[in-house]
C-alpha positions in Angstrom: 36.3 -34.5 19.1 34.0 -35.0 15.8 33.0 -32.4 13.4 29.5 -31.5 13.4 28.0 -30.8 10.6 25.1 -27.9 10.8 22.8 -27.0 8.1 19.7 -26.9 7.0 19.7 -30.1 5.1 18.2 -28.6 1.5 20.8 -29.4 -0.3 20.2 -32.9 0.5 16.6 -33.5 0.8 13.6 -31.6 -1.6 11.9 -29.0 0.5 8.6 -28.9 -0.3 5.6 -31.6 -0.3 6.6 -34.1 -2.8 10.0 -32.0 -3.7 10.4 -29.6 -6.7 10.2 -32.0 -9.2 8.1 -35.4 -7.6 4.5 -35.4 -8.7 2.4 -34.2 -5.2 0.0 -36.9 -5.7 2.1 -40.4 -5.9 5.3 -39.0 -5.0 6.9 -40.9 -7.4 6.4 -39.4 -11.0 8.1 -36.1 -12.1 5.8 -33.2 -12.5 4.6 -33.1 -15.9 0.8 -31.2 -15.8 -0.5 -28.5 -14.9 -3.7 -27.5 -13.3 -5.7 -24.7 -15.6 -6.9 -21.8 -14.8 -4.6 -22.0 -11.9 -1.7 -23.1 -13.0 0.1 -24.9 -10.4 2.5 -27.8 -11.8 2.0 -30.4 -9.7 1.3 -33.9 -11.0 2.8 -36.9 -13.2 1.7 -38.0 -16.2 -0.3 -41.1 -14.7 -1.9 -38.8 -12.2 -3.1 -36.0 -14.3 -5.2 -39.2 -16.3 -7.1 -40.0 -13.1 -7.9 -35.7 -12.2 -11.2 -35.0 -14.2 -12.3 -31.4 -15.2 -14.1 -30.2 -12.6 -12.0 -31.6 -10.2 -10.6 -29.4 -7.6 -6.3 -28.9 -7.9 -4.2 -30.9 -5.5 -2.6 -27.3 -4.3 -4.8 -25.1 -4.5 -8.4 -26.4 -4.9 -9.8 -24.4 -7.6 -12.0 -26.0 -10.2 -9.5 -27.3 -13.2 -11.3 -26.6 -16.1 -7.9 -28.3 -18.3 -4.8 -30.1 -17.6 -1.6 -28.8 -19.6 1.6 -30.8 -20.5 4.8 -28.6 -19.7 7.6 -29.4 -21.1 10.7 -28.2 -19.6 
């Protein structure tokens, strides 16, 4: 007989749309921007030049009024 392994898998695989740390847009960038007033980090560097102001947040869909760079 085998051993099964049983888990949840997070470890292994990101948990949320587009990981912790992969842009939510492309999926391929790391998260670099952030949405303002809001404040959601959730885009690359590529895909924070294509979101205007006035533009609704990828997350949350408020108005962004200014994009931030966060450095971590």
């Amino acid at each position: 007989m085998s051993a099964v392994k049983l888990g949840t898998g997070k470890e292994e695989v990101e948990s949320t749309i587009g990981g912790q740390t992969s842009c939510i847009v492309c999926f391929r960038g790391d998260k670099s921007h952030a949405a303002v007033p809001c404040g959601h980090l959730c885009v690359c560097e590529a895909c924070a030049e294509r979101i205007q102001i006035g533009d609704p947040c990828p997350v949350c869909r408020k108005e962004v009024a200014a994009k931030l760079r966060v450095y971590l």
